[in-house]
C-alpha positions in Angstrom: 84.9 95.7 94.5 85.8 98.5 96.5 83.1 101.6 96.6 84.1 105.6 96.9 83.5 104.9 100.5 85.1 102.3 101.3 88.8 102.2 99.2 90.8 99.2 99.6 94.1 99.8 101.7 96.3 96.7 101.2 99.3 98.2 102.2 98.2 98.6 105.6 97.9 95.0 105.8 100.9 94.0 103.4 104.1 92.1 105.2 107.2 94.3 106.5 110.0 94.2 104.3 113.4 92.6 105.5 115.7 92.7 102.7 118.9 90.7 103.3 117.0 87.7 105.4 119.0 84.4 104.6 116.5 82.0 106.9 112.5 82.4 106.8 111.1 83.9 109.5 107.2 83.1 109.2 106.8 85.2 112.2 107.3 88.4 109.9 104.7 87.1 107.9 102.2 87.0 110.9 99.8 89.6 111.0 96.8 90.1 114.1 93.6 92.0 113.2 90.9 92.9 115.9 87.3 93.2 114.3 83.8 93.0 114.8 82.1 90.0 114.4 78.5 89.2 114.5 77.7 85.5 115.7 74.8 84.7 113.8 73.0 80.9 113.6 73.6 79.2 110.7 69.9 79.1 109.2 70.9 83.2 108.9 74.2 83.2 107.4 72.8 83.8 104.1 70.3 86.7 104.8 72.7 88.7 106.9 75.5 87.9 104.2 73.0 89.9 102.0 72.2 92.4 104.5 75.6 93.6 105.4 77.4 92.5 102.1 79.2 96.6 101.6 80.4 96.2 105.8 82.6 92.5 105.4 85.6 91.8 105.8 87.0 91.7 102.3 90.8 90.8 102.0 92.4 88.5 100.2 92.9 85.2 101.1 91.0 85.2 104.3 87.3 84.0 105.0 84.6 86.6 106.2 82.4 83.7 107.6 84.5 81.3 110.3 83.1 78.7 112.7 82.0 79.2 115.8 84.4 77.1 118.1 82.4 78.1 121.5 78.8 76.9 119.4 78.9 75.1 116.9 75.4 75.7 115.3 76.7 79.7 114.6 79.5 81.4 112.3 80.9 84.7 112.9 80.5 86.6 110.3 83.9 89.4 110.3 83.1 92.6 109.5 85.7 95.2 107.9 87.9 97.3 109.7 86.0 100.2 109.0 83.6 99.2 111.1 83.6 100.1 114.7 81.7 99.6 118.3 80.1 102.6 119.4 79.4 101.0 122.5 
């Protein structure tokens, strides 16, 4: 549900177009998004889920909670794009 605040820009993310391509080229398709994550223990996914629920990462087909791979008794939990470091 996006908010007055926080309107939902999916052509920013949406994949180029190449009209006239004959073969496939997943690589077009690929698309890189640097944001911040909070690595939370898993006990305190649910709370925090709550907490910061209007801040998530919220675009289709893609997972605002991930594993860990460097600890595996945490998730990251993405936060949106609109959310920055201040330092």
């Amino acid at each position: 549900m996006a908010t007055d605040q926080q309107p939902r820009n999916y052509d920013a993310i949406s994949p180029p177009e190449h009209r006239g391509m004959t073969v496939l080229d997943r690589d077009a398709f690929t698309l890189d998004l640097k944001v911040i994550a909070l690595r939370i223990p898993v006990k305190e996914v649910g709370p925090v889920l709550s907490e910061f629920r209007d801040q998530l990462l919220n675009l289709p087909r893609l997972r605002n909670i991930v594993s860990d791979e460097s600890d595996k008794a945490k998730r990251l939990v993405l936060l949106g794009r609109h959310v920055t470091d201040t330092g």
